[in-house]
N, C-alpha and C positions, 0 to 999 in steps of 0.2 A: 622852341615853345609852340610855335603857330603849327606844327608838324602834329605834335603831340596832340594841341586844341582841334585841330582836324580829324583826327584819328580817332578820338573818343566822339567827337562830335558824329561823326559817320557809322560808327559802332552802335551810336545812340537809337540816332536814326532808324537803322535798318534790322536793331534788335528790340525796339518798344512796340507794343502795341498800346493803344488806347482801352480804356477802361467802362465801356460799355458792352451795352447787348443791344441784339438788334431793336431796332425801331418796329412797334405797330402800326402798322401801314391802314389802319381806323383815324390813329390817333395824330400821324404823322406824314401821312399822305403816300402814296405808293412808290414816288420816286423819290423821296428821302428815307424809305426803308430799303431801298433797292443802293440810294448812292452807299448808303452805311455801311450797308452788308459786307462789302469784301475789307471795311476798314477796321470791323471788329472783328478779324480772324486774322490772327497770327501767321498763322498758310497763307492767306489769301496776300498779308502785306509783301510777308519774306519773297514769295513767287514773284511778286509782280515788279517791287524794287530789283530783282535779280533780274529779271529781262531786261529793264534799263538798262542796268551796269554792263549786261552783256553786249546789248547794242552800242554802248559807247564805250567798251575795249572794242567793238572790229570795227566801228564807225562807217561812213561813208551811207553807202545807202540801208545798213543795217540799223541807223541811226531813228530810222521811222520804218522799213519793211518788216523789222521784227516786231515790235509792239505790233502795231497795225495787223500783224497775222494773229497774234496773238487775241487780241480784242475781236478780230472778225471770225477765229472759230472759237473762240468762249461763244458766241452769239450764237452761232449755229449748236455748240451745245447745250443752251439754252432752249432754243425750239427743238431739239432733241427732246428733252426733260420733257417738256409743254408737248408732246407731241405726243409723249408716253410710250418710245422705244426705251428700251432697257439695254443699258450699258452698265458692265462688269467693272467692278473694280475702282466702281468711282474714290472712295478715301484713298485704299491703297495709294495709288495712280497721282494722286493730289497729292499726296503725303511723299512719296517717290520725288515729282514734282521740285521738292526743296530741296532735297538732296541734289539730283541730277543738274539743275539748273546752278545750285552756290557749288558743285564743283567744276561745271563748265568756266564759270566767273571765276574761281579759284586758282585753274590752270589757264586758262587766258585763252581757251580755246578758240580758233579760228577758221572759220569754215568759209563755203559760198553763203553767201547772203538768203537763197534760198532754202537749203541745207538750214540753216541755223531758223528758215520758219518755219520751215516743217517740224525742226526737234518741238520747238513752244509751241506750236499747235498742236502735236499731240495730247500737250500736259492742259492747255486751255481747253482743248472740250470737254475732259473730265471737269473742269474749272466753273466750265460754265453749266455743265449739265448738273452740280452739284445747286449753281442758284437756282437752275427749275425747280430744285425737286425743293428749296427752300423758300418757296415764293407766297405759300400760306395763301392770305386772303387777300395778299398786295393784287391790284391791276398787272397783269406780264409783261407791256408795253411799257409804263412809268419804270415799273419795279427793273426791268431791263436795259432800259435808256439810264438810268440811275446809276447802274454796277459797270456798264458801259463807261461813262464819266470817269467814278472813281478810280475801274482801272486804270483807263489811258491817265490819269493823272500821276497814279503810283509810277507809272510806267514813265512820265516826264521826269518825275521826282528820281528815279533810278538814273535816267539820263543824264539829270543837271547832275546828281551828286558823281557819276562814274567822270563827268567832265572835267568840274571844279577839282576831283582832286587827281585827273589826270593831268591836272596843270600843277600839281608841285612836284617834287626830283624826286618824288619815291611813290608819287602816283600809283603806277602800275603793281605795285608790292601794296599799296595802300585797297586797290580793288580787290585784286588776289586773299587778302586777308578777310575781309568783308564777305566775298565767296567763299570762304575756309569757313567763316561762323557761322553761314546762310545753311550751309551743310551741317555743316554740326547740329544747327537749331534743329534742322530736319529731323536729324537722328534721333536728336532728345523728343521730337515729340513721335515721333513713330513709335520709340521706347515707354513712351510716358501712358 
């Protein structure tokens, strides 16, 4: 039973989003439309849980070097965007993004530590160069420091939950599966 309640519970998790829109950064200040931002997109949660879970199937120092890459070239594709070089393929790339990342998670793939920041730093600059180009009328600094936050949070949250249920006896089957719908989700919305 607690197998089962785990399982839906993680499934929940890592397949809901929340039911808003971004925040006016008039109305609501520029780093609570910037923290919002990557919490009201579906992409933006599935990606960022799935680095988690990735970092804690190979653990050790992957446990903080991947997010950590992750967040710090989102950032650089952030003043990318603000800078106004033009990069190709931003949705595509993001959209890819889900897929590539829930089947790394899916097959449990294990690489260097490095290796494995460079794959997410690929998918984060488009990640982040997508919040430049979404930054409206927010401040860049607030509205940046904000989606900075919410990532590395998601990114805890992918941590604790690959942890949690890599501590029961089907753990590893339990992440794999989670990586299997992360992928899938991707699919559906690349289709959608």
């Amino acid at each position: 039973m607690k197998k089962s309640l785990a399982l839906a519970a993680a499934i929940l998790a890592v397949s809901s989003a929340p039911a808003f829109a971004h925040l006016d950064p008039a109305e609501h200040g520029s780093l609570m439309a910037g923290f919002t931002h990557p919490l009201s997109g579906l992409d933006h949660i599935l990606v960022m849980v799935a680095v988690g879970l990735w970092a804690a199937q190979i653990g050790g120092r992957a446990l903080w070097a991947v997010p950590s890459a992750f967040v710090g070239t989102m950032a650089f594709g952030f003043a990318l965007a603000l800078g106004g070089v033009s990069l190709p393929f931003v949705e595509p790339a993001i959209l890819a993004s889900i897929v590539a990342l829930g089947l790394l998670v899916a097959m449990a793939v294990r690489m260097e530590t490095a290796a494995c920041a460079a794959v997410v730093g690929i998918f984060a600059l488009f990640h982040g160069y997508a919040h430049g180009g979404e930054l409206g009328a927010a401040g860049a600094l607030p509205f940046g420091a904000g989606f900075v936050i919410a990532t590395a949070l998601l990114h805890v949250a992918g941590i604790g939950l690959g942890i949690g249920i890599g501590k029961l006896s089907a753990g590893g089957v339990l992440s794999r599966i989670l990586g299997g719908i992360t992928a899938l989700a991707g699919l559906a919305l690349i289709f959608n």
